[in-house]
C-alpha positions as CSV (number, residue, x, y, z in Angstrom):
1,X,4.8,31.8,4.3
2,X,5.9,29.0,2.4
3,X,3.6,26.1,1.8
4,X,5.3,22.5,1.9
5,X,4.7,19.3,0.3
6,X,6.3,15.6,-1.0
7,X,7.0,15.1,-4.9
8,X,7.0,11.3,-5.4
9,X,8.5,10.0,-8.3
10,X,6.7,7.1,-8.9
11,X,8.9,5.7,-12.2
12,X,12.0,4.7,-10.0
13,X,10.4,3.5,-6.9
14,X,11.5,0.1,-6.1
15,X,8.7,-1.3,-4.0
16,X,11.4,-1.8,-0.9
17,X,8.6,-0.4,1.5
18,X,11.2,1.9,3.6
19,X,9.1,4.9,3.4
20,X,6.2,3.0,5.3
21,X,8.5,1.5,8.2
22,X,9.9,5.1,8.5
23,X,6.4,7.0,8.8
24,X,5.3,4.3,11.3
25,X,7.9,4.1,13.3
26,X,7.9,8.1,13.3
27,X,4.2,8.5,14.0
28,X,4.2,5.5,16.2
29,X,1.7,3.8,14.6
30,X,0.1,0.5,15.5
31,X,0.3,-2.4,12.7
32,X,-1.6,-1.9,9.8
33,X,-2.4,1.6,10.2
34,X,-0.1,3.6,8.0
35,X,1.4,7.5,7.1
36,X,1.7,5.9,3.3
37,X,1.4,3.4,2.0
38,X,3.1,1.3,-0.6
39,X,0.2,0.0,-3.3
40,X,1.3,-2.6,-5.8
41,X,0.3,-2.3,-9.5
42,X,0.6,-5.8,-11.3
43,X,2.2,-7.8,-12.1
44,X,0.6,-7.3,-15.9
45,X,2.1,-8.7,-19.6
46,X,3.1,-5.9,-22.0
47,X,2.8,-6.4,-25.7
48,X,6.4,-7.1,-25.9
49,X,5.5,-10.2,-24.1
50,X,7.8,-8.6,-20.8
51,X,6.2,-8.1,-17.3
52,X,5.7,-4.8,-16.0
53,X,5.1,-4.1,-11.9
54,X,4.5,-0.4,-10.3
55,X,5.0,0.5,-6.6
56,X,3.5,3.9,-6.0
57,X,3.7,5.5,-2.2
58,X,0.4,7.2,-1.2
59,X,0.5,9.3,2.2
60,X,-2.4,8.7,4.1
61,X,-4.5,11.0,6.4
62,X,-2.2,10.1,8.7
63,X,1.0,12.0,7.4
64,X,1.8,15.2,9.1
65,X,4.5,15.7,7.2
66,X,6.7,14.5,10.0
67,X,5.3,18.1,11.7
68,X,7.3,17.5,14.7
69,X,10.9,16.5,12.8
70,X,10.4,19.4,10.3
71,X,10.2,21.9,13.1
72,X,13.1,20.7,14.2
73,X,15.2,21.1,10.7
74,X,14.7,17.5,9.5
75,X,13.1,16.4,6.6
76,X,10.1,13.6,6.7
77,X,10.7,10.4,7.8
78,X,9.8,8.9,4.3
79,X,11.8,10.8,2.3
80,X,15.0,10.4,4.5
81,X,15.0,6.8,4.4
82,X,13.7,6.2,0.9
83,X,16.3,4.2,-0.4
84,X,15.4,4.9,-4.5
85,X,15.5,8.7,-3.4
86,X,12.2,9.1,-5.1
87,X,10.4,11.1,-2.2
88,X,11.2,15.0,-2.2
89,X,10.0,17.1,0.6
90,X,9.9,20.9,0.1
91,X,8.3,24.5,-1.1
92,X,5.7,23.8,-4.0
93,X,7.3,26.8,-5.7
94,X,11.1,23.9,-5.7
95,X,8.4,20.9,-5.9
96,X,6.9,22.3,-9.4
97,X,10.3,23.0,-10.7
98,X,11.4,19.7,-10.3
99,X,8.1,18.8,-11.2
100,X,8.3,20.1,-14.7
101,X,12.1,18.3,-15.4
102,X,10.8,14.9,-14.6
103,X,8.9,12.3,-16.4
104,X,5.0,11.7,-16.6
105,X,5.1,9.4,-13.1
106,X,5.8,11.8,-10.5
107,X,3.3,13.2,-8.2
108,X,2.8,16.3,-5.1
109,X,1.2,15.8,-1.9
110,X,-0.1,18.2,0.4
111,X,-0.9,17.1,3.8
């Protein structure tokens, strides 16, 4: 049996919090409790004088993995309605391929 996870890319997220209205709304959370969460690096000054900000999603204790929505044949509610498409949902065999193709930024969750 397969085991399943989230790769998160976090170079090209865009900080638009989608991902954690989705998993609320999915889980039916009340306010301030959250699936993931959207943390906020910066803003910081780089030596070329520009600004640099990060956004990186971090499931919680919370996430299931959308359990029930999987079952079912969907994906998890973050990674369908991530708008920067930077949240992948599947094996960890396809996760690590992908893995290895992108840059230094990208992550794997297991719930």
């Amino acid at each position: 049996m397969a085991t399943y996870g989230l790769m998160i890319d976090n170079e090209y997220c865009t900080g638009c919090h989608s991902c954690e209205i989705a998993c609320r709304n999915e889980l039916d959370l009340p306010k301030g409790q959250w699936g993931i969460k959207l943390l906020e690096l910066g803003p910081w000054k780089k030596l070329d004088g520009k600004w640099e900000t990060k956004f990186v999603p971090v499931p919680t204790t919370y996430c299931t993995l959308c359990a029930e929505r999987v079952e079912a044949g969907g994906i998890p509610a973050c990674a369908l309605h991530c708008l920067a498409d930077v949240i992948e949902y599947g094996t960890l065999e396809e996760l690590a391929v992908k893995m290895a193709e992108k840059g230094k930024q990208c992550s794997m969750f297991l719930p």
